[in-house]
C-alpha positions, 0 to 999 in steps of 0.5 A: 500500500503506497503512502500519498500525501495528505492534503487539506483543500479549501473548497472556496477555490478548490486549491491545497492549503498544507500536507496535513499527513501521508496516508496509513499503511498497512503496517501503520493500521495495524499499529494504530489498531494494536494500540487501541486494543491495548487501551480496553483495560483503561476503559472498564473503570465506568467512572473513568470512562463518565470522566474522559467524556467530560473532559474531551467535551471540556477540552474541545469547547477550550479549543473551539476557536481554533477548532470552528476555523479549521473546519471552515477552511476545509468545509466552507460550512462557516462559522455559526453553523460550525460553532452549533454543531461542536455545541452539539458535539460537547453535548453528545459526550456529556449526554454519553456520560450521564448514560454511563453513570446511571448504568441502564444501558448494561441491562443487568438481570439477574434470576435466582434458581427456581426448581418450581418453574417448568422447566426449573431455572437455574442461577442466571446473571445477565448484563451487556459488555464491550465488544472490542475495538471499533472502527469510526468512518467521518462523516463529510457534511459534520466535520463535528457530530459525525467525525473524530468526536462524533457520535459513533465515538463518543457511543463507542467510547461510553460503551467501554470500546477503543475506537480508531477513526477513519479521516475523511478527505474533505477534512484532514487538518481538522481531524488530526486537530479534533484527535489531540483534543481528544488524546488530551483528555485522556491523558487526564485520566490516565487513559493510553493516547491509543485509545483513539487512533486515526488513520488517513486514506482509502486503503487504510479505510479498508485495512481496517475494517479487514482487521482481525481486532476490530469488532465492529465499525460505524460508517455514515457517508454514500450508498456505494462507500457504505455497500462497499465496507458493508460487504468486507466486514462481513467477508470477514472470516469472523464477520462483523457488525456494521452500522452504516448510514448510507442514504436516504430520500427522506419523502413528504406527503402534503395532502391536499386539504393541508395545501389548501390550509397553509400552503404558502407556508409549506412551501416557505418551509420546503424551501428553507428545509432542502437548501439548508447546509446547501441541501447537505443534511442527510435528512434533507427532504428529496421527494415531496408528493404535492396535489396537482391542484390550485392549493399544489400551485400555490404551494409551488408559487411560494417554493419558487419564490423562497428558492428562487431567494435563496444565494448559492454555495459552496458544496464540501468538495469539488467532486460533490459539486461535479456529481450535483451538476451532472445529476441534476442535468440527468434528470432534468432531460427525462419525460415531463420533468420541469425545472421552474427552478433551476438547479446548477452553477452559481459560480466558478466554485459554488452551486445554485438551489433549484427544484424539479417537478414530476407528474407523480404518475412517472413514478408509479412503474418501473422505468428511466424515472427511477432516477428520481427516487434516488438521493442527489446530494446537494440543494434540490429536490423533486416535487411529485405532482398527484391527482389521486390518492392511489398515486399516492399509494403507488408512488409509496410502495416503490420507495425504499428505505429511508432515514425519515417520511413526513406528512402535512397534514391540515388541522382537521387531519392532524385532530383525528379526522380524515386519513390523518392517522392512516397516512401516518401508519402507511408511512411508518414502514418506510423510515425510522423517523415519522415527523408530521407538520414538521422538517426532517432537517435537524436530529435532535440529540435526545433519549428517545431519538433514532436516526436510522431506518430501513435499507439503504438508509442503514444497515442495521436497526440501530441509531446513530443519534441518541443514547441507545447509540450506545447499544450498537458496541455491546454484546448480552453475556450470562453467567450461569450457576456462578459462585457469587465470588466470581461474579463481576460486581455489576452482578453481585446480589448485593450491587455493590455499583447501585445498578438499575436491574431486574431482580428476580423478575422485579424493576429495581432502580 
């Protein structure tokens, strides 16, 4: 494996800014992977563990500054919107925290031998423990939330799990920034820097997820990335789970008596909700079946109109750009597609929001316009005009999976009346987050999140957001007919830790 210089690019002018590294070799992989395996034992301590995510959160807000202008130079995201997301990220390791001092997420049960039952159950001791090492793939659109510190780290970590992260291209000078911040923290607790190793390039991206001490691996980025990791971990002679968030089209339903209600501002609210982060958001809505009707041209009227106003920007990278413009101009050539927006280059380095419509009939049968229900990553979406519900119902049946589905519903629907909840259990087969008269963009850092779904959206059952994240890099194991002196203290009668439990078939808190 030949190591390239790594290189931090400016995508405001697509120039290089520094070699911020060299790609990893194999030999280097596996190095950095050694050196997390060897960290575990630091991690078992639940304490130590509370502590280190406290202090990476406190280290990195000390470093903010620093950290939200590197970011901005290699992603153009811009200051506000980078100095919310490393709010989020801090919160997310604090919340980790919190988690990992309350104990639940262990699960711990324990039932007492009862020679009564049929058949009789012996001593049984269950709780959840680390799987190993855990390989982390940045994200490109959260150089924060979804990278070096992100979510599947900080859940890795909580979870008593070493983590070596992928960097991802479009950021190098910040991960390797993000990654000190962190081993700083560590060092507070006597924690080995190997506990977070990060390695750069493609092929160390595939050396390490082959890597026979890596026990599980979290991935959020495109379809054909993912698939392509998805299928190494399990060729693996010992396969392993794979948590990736690959894509997802996230569809809206306007129904017709809710166009008539409110339309302009749905409409508004399309507009500001597909173009927001330069439509780069993962739960950006990319369909959206709207009534071919005097309300539905309303809706369109203010859509036009707000995207219309909306400036251009810059996207991530210029091979993200490329792949915008070459998809929008591939489906803006099929059948009855119109573009009352267009779509397309702003500039030299940026691009221009826009949307297309469709008479929602095109979607309903296999065909060329398949296209459109597929993901296009950037500031556009398709706005599927339908004359009946069994378009409707057509257009549904073909969607795949996906991260959220939405529906607006009027106020009469949203109170009981009409197909309101109908329209809500249709949609709950097709994603992992049903919103109704909401926007999917923003994920909220909360208990009873989930960010995930149904294939391709991700491909496990898991979230990436909230803290059952957590869940992901644990594995149940019980004790059967162990003397109490062997036991780990999690399941001693006495509970010595003060764990939540389930004693002898009874919650305990």
């Amino acid at each position: 494996m030949a190591a390239s210089p790594v290189w931090s690019v400016d995508p405001r002018t697509g120039k290089q800014r520094e070699q911020v590294a060299v790609e990893a070799t194999a030999q280097e992989v596996d190095a950095a992977v050694r050196a997390a395996h060897a960290a575990r034992e630091a991690l078992t301590d639940r304490t130590v563990r509370a502590a280190f995510l406290r202090s990476a959160a406190d280290e990195l807000e000390a470093a903010r500054d620093r950290l939200v202008e590197a970011a901005d130079a290699e992603t153009a995201l811009g200051p506000v919107r980078l100095t919310g997301e490393l709010a989020r990220t801090c919160y997310q390791l604090r919340a980790f925290a919190g988690i990992v001092e309350e104990g639940a997420f262990l699960d711990v049960v324990i039932d007492h031998p009862d020679d009564t039952a049929t058949p009789p159950v012996p001593d049984l001791r269950r709780y959840k423990i680390p799987l190993g090492v855990v390989a982390v793939y940045s994200a490109s659109n959260f150089p924060f939330a979804f990278s070096v510190a992100g979510g599947d780290t900080a859940s890795a970590l909580a979870a008593g799990c070493p983590v070596v992260v992928k960097a991802h291209p479009d950021h190098p000078a910040l991960s390797e920034l993000v990654a000190k911040v962190i081993r700083r923290a560590a060092a507070r607790h006597q924690v080995p820097h190997g506990v977070l190793g990060l390695v750069h390039g493609f092929d160390a991206g595939i050396e390490l997820i082959r890597h026979p001490m890596v026990a599980a691996a979290g991935f959020t980025g495109s379809v054909r990335g993912g698939r392509a990791l998805f299928d190494e971990a399990a060729a693996r002679p010992v396969p392993i789970p794979f948590h990736g968030e690959l894509g997802s089209l996230n569809p809206v339903l306007v129904t017709e008596a809710a166009a008539a209600e409110r339309g302009e501002a749905i409409g508004a609210g399309l507009a500001g909700s597909m173009t927001l982060g330069v439509g780069q958001f993962c739960v950006k809505p990319g369909l959206v079946l709207a009534p071919a009707s005097a309300a539905g041209d309303a809706l369109l009227k203010s859509l036009t109109d707000a995207v219309s106003d909306t400036d251009p920007g810059v996207l991530l990278d210029h091979r993200m750009r490329d792949n915008f413009l070459a998809g929008v101009t591939e489906r803006t050539r099929l059948p009855e597609v119109e573009s009352p927006v267009t779509a397309g280059a702003g500039g030299e380095h940026t691009v221009s929001a826009g949307f297309l419509t469709v008479p929602a009939e095109r979607l309903t049968r296999e065909g060329a316009h398949d296209l459109l229900l597929e993901e296009c990553f950037g500031p556009v979406t398709v706005v599927a005009r339908y004359t009946d519900e069994a378009e409707v119902r057509a257009v549904l049946s073909r969607l795949p999976g996906n991260l959220t589905a939405t529906v607006h519903l009027s106020s009469e629907e949203a109170a009981g009346q009409g197909r309101g909840a109908e329209l809500v259990r249709e949609l709950t087969p097709l994603a992992g987050r049903v919103l109704v008269n909401g926007w999917p963009t923003g994920v909220a850092v909360a208990s009873a999140q989930h960010h995930g779904g149904p294939y391709p959206a991700t491909t496990s059952t898991s979230t990436s957001v909230g803290g059952t994240a957590i869940e992901r890099w644990l594995r149940p194991v019980v004790y059967q007919g162990a003397p109490e002196a062997l036991l780990p203290p999690e399941l001693k009668d006495d509970n010595p830790l003060g764990l939540p439990r389930r004693f002898n078939g009874r919650l305990e808190h």
